[in-house]
mmJSON file of the N, C-alpha and C atoms, coordinates in Angstrom:
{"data_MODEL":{"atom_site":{
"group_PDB":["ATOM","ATOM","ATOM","ATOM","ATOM","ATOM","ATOM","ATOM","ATOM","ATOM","ATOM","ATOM","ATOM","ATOM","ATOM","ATOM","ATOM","ATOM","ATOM","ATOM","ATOM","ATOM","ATOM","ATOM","ATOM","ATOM","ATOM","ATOM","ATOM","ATOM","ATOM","ATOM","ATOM","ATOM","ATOM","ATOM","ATOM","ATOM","ATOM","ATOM","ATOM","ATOM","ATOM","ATOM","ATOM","ATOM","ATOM","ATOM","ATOM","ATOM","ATOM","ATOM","ATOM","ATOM","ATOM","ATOM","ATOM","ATOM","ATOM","ATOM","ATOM","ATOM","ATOM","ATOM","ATOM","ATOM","ATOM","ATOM","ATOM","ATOM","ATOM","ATOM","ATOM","ATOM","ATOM","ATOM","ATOM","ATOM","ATOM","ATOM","ATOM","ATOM","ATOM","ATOM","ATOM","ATOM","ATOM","ATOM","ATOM","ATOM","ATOM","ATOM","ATOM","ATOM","ATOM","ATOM","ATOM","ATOM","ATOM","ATOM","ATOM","ATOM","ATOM","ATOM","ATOM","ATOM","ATOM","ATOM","ATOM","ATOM","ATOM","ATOM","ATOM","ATOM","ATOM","ATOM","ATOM","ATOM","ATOM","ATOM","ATOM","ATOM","ATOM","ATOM","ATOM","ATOM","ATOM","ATOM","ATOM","ATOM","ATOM","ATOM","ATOM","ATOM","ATOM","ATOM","ATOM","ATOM","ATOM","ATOM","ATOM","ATOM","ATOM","ATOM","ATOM","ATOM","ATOM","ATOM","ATOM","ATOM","ATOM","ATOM","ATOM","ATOM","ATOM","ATOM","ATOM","ATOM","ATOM","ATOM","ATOM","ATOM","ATOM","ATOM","ATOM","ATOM","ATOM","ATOM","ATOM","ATOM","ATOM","ATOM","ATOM","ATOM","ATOM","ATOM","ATOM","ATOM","ATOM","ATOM","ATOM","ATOM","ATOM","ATOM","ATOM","ATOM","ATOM","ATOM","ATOM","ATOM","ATOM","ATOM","ATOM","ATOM","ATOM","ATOM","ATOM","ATOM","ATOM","ATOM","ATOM","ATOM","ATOM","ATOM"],
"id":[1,2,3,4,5,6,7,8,9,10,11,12,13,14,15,16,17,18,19,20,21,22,23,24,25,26,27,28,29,30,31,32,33,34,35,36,37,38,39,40,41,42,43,44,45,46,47,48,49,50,51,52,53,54,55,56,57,58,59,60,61,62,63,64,65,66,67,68,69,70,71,72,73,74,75,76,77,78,79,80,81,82,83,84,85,86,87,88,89,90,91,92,93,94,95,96,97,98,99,100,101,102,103,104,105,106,107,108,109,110,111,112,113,114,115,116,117,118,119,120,121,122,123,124,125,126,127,128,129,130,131,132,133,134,135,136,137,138,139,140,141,142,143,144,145,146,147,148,149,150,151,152,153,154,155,156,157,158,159,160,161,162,163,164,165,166,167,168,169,170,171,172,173,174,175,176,177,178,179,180,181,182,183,184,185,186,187,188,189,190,191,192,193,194,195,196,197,198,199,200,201,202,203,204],
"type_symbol":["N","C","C","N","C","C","N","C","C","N","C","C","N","C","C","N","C","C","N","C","C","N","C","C","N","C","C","N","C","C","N","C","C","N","C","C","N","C","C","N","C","C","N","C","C","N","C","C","N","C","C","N","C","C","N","C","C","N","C","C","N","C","C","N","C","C","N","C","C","N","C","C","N","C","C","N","C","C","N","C","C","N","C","C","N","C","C","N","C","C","N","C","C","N","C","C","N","C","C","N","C","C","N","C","C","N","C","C","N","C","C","N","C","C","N","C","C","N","C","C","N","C","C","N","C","C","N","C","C","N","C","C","N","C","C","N","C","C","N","C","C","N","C","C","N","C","C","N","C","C","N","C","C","N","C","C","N","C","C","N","C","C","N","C","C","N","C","C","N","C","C","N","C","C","N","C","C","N","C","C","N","C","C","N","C","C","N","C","C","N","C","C","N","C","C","N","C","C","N","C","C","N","C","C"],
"label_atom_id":["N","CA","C","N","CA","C","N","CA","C","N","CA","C","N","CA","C","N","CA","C","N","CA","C","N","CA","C","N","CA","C","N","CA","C","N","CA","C","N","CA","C","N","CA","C","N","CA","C","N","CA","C","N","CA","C","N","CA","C","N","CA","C","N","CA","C","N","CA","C","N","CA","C","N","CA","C","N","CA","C","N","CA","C","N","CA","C","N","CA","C","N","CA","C","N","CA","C","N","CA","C","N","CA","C","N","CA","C","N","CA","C","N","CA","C","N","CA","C","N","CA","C","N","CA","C","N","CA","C","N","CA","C","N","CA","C","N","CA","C","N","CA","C","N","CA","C","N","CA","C","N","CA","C","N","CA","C","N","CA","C","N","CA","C","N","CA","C","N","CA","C","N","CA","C","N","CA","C","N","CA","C","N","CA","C","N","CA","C","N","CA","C","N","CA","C","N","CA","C","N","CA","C","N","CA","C","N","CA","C","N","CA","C","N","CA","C","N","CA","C","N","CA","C","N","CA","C","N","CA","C","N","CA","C","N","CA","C"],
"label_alt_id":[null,null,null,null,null,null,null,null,null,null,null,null,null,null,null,null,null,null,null,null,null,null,null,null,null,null,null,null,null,null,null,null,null,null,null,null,null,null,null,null,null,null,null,null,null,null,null,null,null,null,null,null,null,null,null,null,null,null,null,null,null,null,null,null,null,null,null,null,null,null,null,null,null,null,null,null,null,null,null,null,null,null,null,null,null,null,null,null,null,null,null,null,null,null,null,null,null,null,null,null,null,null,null,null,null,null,null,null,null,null,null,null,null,null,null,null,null,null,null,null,null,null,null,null,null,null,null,null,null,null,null,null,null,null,null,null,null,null,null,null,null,null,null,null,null,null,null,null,null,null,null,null,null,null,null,null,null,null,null,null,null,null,null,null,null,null,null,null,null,null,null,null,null,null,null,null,null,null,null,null,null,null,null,null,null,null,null,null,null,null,null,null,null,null,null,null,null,null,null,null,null,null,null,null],
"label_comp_id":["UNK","UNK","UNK","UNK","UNK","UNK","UNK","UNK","UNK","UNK","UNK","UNK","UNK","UNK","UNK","UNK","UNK","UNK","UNK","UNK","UNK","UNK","UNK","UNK","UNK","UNK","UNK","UNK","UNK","UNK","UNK","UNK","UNK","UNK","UNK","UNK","UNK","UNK","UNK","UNK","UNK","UNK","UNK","UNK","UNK","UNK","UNK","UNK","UNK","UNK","UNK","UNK","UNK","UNK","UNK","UNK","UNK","UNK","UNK","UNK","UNK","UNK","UNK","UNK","UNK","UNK","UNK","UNK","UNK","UNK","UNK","UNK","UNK","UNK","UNK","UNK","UNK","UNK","UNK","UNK","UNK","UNK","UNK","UNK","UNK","UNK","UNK","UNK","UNK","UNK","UNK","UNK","UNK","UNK","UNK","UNK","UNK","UNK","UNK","UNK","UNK","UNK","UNK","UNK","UNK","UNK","UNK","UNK","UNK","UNK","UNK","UNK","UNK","UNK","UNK","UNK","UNK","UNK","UNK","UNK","UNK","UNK","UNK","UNK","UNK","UNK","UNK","UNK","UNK","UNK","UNK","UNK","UNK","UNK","UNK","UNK","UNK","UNK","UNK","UNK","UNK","UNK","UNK","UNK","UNK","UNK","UNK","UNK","UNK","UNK","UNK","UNK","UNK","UNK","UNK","UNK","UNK","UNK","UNK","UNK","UNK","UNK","UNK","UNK","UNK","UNK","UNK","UNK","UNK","UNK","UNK","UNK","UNK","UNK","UNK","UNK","UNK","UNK","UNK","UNK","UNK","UNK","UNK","UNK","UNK","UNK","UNK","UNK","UNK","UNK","UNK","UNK","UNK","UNK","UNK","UNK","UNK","UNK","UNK","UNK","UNK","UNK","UNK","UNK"],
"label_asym_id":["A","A","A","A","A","A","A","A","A","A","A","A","A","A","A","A","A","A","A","A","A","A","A","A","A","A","A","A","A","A","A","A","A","A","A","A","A","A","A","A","A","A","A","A","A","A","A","A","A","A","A","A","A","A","A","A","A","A","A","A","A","A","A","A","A","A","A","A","A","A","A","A","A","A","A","A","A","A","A","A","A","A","A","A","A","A","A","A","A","A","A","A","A","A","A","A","A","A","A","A","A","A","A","A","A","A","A","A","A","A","A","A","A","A","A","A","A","A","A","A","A","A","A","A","A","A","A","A","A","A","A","A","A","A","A","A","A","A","A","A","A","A","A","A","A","A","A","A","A","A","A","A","A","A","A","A","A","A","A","A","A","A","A","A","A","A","A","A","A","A","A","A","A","A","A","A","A","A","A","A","A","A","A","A","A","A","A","A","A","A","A","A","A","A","A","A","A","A","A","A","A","A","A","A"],
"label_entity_id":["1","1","1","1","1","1","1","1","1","1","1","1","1","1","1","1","1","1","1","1","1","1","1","1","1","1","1","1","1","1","1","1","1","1","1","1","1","1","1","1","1","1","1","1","1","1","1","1","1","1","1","1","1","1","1","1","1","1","1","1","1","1","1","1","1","1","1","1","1","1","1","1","1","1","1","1","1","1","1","1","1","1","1","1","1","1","1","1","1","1","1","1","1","1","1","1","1","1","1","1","1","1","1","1","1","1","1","1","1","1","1","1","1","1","1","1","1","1","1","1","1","1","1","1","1","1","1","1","1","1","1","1","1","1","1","1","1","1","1","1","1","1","1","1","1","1","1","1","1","1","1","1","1","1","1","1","1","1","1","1","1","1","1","1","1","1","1","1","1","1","1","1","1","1","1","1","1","1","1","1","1","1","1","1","1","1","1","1","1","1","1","1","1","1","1","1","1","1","1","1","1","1","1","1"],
"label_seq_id":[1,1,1,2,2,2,3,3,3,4,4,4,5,5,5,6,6,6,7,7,7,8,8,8,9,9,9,10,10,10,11,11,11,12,12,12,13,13,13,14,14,14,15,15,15,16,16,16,17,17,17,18,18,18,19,19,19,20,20,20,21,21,21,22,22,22,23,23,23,24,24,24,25,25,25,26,26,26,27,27,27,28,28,28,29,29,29,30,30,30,31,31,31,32,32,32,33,33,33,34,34,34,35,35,35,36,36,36,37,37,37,38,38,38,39,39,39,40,40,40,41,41,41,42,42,42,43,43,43,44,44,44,45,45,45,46,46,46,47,47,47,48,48,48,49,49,49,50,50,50,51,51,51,52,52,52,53,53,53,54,54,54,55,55,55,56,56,56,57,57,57,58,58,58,59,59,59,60,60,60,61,61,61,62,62,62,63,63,63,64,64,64,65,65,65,66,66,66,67,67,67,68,68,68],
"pdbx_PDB_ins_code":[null,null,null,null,null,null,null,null,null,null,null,null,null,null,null,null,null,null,null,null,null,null,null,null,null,null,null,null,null,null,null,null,null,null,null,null,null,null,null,null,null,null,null,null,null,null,null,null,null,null,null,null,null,null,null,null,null,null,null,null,null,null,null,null,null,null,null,null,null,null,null,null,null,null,null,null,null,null,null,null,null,null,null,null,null,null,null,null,null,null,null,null,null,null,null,null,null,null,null,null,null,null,null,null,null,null,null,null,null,null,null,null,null,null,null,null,null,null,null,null,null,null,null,null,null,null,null,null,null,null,null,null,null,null,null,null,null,null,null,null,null,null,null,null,null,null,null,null,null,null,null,null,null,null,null,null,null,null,null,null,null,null,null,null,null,null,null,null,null,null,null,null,null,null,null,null,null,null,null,null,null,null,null,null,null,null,null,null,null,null,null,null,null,null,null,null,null,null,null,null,null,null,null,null],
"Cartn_x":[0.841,0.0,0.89,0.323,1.467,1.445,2.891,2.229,2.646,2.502,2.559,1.521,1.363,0.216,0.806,2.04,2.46,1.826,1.669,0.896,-0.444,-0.937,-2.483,-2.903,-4.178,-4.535,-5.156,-5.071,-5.847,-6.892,-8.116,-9.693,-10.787,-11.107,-12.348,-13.128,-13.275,-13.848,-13.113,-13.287,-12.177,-13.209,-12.832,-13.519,-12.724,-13.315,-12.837,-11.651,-11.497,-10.567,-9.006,-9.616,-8.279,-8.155,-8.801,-8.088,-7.853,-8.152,-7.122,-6.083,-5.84,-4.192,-3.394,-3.865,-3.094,-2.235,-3.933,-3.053,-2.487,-2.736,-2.161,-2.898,-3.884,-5.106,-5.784,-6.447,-7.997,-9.435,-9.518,-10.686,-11.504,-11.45,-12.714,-12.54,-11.433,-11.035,-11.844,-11.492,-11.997,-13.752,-14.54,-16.224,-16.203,-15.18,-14.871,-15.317,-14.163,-13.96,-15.312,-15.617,-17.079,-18.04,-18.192,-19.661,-18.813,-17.639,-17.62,-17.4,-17.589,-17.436,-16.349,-14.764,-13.986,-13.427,-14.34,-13.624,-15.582,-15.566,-16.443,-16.816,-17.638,-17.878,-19.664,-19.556,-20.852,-21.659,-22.548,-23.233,-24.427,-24.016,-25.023,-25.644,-25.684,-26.291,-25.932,-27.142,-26.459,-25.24,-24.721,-23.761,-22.122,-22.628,-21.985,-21.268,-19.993,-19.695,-18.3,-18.286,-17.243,-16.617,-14.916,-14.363,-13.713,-14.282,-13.81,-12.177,-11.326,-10.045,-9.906,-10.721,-10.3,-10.057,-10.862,-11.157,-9.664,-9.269,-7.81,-6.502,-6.956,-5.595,-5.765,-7.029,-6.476,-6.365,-6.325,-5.651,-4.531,-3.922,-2.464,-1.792,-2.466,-2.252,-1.899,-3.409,-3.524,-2.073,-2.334,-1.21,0.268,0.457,2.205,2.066,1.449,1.139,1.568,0.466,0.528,1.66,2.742,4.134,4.91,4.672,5.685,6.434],
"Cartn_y":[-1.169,0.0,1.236,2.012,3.217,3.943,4.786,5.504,6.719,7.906,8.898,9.432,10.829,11.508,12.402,11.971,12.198,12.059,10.839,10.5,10.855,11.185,11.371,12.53,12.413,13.79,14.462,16.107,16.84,16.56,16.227,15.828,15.975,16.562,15.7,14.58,13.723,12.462,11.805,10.485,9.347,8.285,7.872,6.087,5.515,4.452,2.938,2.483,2.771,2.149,3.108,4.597,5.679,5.287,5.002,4.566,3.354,2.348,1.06,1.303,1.712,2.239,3.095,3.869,4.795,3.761,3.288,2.092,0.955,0.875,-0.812,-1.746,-1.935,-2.739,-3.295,-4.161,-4.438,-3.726,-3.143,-2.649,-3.64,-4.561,-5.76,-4.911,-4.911,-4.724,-3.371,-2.306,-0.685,-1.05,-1.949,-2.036,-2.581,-3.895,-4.378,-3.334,-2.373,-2.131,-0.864,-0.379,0.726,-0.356,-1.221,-2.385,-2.551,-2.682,-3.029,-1.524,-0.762,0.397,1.406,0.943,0.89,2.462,2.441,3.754,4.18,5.63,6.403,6.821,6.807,6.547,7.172,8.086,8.468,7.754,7.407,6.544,7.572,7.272,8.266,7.581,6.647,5.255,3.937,3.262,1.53,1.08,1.761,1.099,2.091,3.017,4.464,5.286,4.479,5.076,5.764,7.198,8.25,8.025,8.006,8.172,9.762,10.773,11.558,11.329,12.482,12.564,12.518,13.091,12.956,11.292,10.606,8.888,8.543,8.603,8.534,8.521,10.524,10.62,10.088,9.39,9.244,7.874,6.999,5.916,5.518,6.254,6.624,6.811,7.84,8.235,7.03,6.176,5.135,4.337,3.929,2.821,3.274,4.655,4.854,5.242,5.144,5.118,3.32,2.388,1.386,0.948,1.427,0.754,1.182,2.21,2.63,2.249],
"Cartn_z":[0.0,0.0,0.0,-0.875,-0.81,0.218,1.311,2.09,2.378,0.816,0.934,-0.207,-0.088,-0.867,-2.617,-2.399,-3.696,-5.049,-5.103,-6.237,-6.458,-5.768,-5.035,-6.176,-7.238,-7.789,-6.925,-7.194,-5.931,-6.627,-6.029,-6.539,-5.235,-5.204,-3.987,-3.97,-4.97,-5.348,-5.978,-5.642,-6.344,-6.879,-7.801,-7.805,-7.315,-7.276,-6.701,-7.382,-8.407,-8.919,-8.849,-8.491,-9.003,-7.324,-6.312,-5.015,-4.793,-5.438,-5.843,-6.294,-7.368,-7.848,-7.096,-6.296,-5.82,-4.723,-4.028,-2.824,-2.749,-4.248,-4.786,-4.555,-4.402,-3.521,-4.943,-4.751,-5.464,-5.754,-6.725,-6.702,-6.047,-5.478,-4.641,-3.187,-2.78,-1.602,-1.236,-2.362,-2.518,-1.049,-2.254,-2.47,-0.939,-0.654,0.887,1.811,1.807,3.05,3.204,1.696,1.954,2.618,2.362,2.996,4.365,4.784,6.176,7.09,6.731,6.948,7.565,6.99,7.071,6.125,5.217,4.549,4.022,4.152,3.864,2.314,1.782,0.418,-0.388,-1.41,-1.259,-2.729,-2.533,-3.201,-4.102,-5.646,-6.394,-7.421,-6.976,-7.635,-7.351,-7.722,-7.353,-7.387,-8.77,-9.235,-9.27,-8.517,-8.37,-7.335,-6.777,-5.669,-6.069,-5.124,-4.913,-3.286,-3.541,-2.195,-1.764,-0.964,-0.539,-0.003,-0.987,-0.781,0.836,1.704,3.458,3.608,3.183,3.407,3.244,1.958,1.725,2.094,2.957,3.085,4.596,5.078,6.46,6.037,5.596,5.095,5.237,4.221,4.599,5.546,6.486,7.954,8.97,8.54,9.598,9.281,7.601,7.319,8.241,7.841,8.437,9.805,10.937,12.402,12.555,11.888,12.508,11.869,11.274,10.542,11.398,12.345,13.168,14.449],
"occupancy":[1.0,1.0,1.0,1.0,1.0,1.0,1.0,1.0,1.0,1.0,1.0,1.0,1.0,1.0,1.0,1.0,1.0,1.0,1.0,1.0,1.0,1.0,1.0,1.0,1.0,1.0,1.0,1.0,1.0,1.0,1.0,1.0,1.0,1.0,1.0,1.0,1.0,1.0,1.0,1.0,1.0,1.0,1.0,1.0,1.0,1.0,1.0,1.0,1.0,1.0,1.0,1.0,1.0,1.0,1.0,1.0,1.0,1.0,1.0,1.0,1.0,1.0,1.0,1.0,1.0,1.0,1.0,1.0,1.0,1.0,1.0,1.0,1.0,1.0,1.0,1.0,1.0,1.0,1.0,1.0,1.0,1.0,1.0,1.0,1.0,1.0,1.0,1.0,1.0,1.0,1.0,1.0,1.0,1.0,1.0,1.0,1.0,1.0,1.0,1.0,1.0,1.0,1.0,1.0,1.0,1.0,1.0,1.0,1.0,1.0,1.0,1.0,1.0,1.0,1.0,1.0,1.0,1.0,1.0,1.0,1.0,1.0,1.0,1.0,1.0,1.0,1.0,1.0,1.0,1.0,1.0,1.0,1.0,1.0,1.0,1.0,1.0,1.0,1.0,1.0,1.0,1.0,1.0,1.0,1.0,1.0,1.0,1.0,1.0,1.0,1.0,1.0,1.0,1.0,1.0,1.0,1.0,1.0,1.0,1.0,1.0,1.0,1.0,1.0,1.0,1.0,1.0,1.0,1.0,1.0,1.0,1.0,1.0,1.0,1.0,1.0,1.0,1.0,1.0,1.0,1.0,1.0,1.0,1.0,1.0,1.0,1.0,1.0,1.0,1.0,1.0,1.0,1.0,1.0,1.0,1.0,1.0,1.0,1.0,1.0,1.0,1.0,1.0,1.0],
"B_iso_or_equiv":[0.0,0.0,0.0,0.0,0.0,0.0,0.0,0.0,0.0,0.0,0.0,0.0,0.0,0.0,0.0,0.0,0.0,0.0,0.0,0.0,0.0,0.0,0.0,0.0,0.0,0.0,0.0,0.0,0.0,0.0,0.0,0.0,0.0,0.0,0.0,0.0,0.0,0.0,0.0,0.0,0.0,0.0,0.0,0.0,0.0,0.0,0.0,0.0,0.0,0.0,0.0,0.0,0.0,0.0,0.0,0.0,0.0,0.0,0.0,0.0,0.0,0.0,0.0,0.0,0.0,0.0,0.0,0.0,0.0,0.0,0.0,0.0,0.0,0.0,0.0,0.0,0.0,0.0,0.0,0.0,0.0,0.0,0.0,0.0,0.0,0.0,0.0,0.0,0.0,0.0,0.0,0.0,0.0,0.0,0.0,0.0,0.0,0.0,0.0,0.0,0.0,0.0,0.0,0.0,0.0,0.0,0.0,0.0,0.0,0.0,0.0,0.0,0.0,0.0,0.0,0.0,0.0,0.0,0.0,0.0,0.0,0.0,0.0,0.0,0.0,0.0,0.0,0.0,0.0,0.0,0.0,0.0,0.0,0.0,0.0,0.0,0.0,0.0,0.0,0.0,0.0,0.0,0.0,0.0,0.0,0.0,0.0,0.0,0.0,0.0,0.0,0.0,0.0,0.0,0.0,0.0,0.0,0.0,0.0,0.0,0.0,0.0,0.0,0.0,0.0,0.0,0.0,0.0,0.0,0.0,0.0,0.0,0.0,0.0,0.0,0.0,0.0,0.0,0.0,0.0,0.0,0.0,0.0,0.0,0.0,0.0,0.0,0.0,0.0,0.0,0.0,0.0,0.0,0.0,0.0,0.0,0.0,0.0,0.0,0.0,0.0,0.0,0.0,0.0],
"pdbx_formal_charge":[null,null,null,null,null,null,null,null,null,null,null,null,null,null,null,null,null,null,null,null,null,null,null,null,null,null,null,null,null,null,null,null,null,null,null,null,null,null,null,null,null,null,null,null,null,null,null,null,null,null,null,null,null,null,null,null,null,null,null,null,null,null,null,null,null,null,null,null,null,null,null,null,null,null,null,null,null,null,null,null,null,null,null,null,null,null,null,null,null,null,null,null,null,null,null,null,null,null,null,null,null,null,null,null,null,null,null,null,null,null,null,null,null,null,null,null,null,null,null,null,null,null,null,null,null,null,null,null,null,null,null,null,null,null,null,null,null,null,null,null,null,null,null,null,null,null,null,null,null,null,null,null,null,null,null,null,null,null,null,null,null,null,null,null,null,null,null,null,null,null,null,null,null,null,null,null,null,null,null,null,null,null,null,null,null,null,null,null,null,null,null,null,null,null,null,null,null,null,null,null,null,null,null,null],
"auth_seq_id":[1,1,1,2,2,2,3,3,3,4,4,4,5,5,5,6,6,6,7,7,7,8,8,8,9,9,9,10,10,10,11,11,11,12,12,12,13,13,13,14,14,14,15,15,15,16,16,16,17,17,17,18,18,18,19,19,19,20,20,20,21,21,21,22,22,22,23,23,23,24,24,24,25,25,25,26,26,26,27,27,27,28,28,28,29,29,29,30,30,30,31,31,31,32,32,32,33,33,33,34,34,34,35,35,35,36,36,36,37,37,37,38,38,38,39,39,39,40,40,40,41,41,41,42,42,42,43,43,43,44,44,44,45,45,45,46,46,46,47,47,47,48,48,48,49,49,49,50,50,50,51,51,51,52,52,52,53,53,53,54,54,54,55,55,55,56,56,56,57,57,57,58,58,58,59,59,59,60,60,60,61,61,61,62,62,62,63,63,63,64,64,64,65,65,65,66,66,66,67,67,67,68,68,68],
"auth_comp_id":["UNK","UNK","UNK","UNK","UNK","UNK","UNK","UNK","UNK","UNK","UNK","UNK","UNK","UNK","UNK","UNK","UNK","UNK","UNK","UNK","UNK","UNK","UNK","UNK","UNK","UNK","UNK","UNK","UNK","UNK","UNK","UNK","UNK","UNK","UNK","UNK","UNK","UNK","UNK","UNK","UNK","UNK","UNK","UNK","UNK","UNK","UNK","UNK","UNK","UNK","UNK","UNK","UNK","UNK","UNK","UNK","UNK","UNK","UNK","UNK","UNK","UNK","UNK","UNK","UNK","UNK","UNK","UNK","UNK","UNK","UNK","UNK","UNK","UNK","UNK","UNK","UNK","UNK","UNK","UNK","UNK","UNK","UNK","UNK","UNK","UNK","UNK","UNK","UNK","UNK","UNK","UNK","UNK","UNK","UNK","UNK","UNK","UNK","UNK","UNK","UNK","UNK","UNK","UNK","UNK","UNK","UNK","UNK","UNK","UNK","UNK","UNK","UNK","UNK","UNK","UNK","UNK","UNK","UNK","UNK","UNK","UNK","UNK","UNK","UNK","UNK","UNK","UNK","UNK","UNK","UNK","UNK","UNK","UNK","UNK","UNK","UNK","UNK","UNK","UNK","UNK","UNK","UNK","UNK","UNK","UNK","UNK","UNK","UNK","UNK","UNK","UNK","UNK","UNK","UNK","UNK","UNK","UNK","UNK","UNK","UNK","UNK","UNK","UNK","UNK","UNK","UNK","UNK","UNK","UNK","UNK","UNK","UNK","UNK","UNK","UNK","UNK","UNK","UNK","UNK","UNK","UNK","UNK","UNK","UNK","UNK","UNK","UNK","UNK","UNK","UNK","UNK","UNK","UNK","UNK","UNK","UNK","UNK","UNK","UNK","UNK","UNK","UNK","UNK"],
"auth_asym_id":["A","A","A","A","A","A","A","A","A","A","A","A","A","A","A","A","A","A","A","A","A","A","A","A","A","A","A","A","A","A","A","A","A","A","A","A","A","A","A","A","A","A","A","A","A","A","A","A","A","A","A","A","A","A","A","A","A","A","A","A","A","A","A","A","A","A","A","A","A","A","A","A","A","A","A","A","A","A","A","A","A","A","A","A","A","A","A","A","A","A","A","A","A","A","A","A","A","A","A","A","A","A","A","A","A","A","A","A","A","A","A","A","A","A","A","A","A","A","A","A","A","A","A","A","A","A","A","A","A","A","A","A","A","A","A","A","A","A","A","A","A","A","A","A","A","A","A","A","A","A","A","A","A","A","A","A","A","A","A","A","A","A","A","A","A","A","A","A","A","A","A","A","A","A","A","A","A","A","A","A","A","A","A","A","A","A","A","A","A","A","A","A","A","A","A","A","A","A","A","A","A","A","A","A"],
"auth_atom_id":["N","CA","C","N","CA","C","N","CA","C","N","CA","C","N","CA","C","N","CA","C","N","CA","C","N","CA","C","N","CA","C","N","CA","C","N","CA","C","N","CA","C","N","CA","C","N","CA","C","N","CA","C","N","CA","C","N","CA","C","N","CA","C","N","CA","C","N","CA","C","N","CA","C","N","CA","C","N","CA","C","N","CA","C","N","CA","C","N","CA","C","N","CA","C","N","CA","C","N","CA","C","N","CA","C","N","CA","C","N","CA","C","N","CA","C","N","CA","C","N","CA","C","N","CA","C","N","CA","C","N","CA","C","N","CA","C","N","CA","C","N","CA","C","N","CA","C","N","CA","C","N","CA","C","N","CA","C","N","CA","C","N","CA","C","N","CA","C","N","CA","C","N","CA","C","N","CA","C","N","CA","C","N","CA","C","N","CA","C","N","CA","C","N","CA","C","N","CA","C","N","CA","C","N","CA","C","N","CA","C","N","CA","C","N","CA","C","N","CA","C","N","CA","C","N","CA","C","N","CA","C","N","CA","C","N","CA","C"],
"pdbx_PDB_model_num":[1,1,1,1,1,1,1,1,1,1,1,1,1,1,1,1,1,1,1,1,1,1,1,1,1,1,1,1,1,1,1,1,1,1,1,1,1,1,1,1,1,1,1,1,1,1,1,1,1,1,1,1,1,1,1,1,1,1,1,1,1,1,1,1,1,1,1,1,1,1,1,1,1,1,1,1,1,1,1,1,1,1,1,1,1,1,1,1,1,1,1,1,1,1,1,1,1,1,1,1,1,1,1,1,1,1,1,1,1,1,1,1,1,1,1,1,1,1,1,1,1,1,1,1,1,1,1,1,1,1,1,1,1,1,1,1,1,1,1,1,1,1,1,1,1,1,1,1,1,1,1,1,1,1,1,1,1,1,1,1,1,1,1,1,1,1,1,1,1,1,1,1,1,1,1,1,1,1,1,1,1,1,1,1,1,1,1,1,1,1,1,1,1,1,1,1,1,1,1,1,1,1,1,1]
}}}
């Protein structure tokens, strides 16, 4: 998982997939962790979800705390 914000586009909304790549993850994993409610995610259709850049960068946050 990557764990800096470098790469990161400035955006306020992400898909699933531009925060799979960023974190190296699975877009499966992305849909995971919104249903276990693990990362925050806004839904504008069934088939239609956005991740707020905050969700992200505290991601990151968490990842390089618990590496420490």
């Amino acid at each position: 998982m990557s764990t800096n914000l470098d790469g990161l586009p400035q955006k306020a909304l992400y898909t699933p997939g531009e925060v799979a790549d960023f974190l190296r993850i699975s877009v499966r994993t992305v849909y995971r962790w919104h249903d276990e409610g693990r990362i925050k995610g806004l839904k504008f259709a069934e088939k239609t979800l956005r991740i707020p850049r905050q969700e992200v960068v505290e991601i990151v946050i968490l990842s390089q705390t618990s590496n420490e």
